[in-house]
Phi, psi and omega in degrees: 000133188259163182310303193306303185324301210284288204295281179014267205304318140359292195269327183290331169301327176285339173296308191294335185274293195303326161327286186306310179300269196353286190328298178282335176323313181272341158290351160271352180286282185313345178275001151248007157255341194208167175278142192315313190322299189286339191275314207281004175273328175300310183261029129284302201318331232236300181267022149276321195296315184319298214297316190289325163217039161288333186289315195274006176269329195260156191265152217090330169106242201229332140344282176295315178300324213267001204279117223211133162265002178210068210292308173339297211285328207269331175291332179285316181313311209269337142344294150327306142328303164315281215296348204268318181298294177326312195279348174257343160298302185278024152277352194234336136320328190260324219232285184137183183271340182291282194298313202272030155248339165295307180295330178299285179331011159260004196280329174278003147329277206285333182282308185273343162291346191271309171322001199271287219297319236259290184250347165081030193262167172257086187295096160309162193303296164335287186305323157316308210280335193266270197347299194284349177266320186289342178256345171311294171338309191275354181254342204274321185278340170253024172007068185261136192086019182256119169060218183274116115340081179263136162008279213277357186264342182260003194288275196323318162305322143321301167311292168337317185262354172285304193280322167296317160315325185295326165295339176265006201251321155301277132028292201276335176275354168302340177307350202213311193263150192262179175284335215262315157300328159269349161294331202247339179251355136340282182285333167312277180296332172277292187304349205263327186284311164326301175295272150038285226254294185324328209252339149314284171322010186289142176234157194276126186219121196289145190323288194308336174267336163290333148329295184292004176231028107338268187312325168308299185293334202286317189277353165278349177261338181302308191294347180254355145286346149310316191277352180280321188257000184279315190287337170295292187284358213170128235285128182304342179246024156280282186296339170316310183319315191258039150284348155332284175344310176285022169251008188263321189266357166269006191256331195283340195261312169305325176267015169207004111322278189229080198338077181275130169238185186234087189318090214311327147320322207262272150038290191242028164246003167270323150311313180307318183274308175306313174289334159314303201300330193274347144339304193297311194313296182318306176299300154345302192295285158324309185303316171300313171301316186271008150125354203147000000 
């Protein structure tokens, strides 16, 4: 991998973070005007279309993407997947965008505790220990037993661990399915699920939002092409460390869109958790160059 590759890929991850905060920035607007169900149906339609004809570009065709040795495990991902956006979009009605990204932001946490149970992989001692400082972090930022405990503070942590399965579930089917067959059933099986539930929820949505839900779907697929391409040009555990960002930039859009503060707890259990998580990241990253 060359230097230019590496900032490339660098940059384009920094591109992809800011994509994404936008992206829920406008999922927390429209999801507070109308129902979550229906904004998030909209846009897998939008990225089922993506996924059917980047697929229908490449060769073998549309055929070949569908062609799956794990056909089961890739319709439950994108199932899943559905499910895990619903549940951090109304996490972002309830909470704000600060907090429920702070807590989210334990999901490389939760993927390398999972990973032993999951993938049969060997988690060390060293990696444990930042797990358990990094949910130290997730206690420090849901302050339970301080004043009223609300609920509703667990929701984003339910996302986390929805979005770590998914990821350790991609992970397992790469073993055998190329990306582009997980990528095409991702967006396939989230919309098909998505419609099921969603199309009971329809609602009458006034011209400026639907622009703004316009502006949704282009940045849910500009972020997962980008990120695609982050990944093309540079080795994926070079560039990972700065998916970070996007609680940085998800904190500058809550506090100045929709006047969100930034609590001092949330603050540094969110620092707690991030230095846990790229610990984890590194210790991963070694343990792979050395062989276990």
């Amino acid at each position: 991998m060359t230097e230019q590759n590496l900032r490339l890929g660098i940059g384009l991850m920094v591109l992809t973070t800011f994509i994404f905060a936008m992206q829920d920035g406008i999922s927390r607007h429209l999801a507070g005007e109308y129902n979550v169900l229906m904004v998030v149906m909209i846009r897998f339609w939008f990225f089922a279309l993506f996924v059917v004809a980047v697929a229908a570009r490449q060769a073998g065709g549309l055929r070949r993407a569908a062609r799956s040795r794990h056909l089961a495990i890739q319709i439950f991902r994108g199932v899943l997947l559905a499910g895990e956006v619903c549940v951090m979009v109304v996490a972002f009605t309830l909470l704000g965008l600060i907090e429920s990204h702070a807590v989210f932001t334990s999901y490389p946490l939760l993927v390398a505790a999972l990973s032993g149970p999951v993938l049969g992989e060997k988690v060390g001692w060293r990696r444990w220990a930042a797990i358990g400082i990094g949910f130290v972090g997730v206690l420090i930022i849901l302050q339970p037993g301080y004043a009223v405990f609300s609920p509703a503070a667990l929701i984003p942590l339910l996302a986390a661990f929805g979005f770590a399965l998914y990821g350790l579930l991609t992970r397992y089917v790469a073993r055998d399915d190329s990306a582009a067959v997980s990528f095409f059933w991702t967006g396939v099986a989230g919309a098909a699920t998505m419609t099921l539930i969603g199309a009971w929820s329809w609602e009458a949505m006034s011209a400026p939002d639907w622009a703004w839900m316009g502006l949704l779907c282009c940045t849910a697929a500009l972020g997962h092409f980008t990120l695609i391409k982050a990944y093309e040009v540079a080795e994926a555990s070079a560039v990972q460390p700065f998916a970070y960002l996007q609680l940085v930039f998800v904190a500058i859009l809550g506090i100045l869109a929709f006047d969100e503060t930034l609590r001092p707890n949330v603050a540094a259990g969110a620092a707690l958790v991030t230095a846990a998580g790229l610990f984890t990241l590194w210790r991963t990253r070694r343990a792979e160059t050395a062989g276990g």
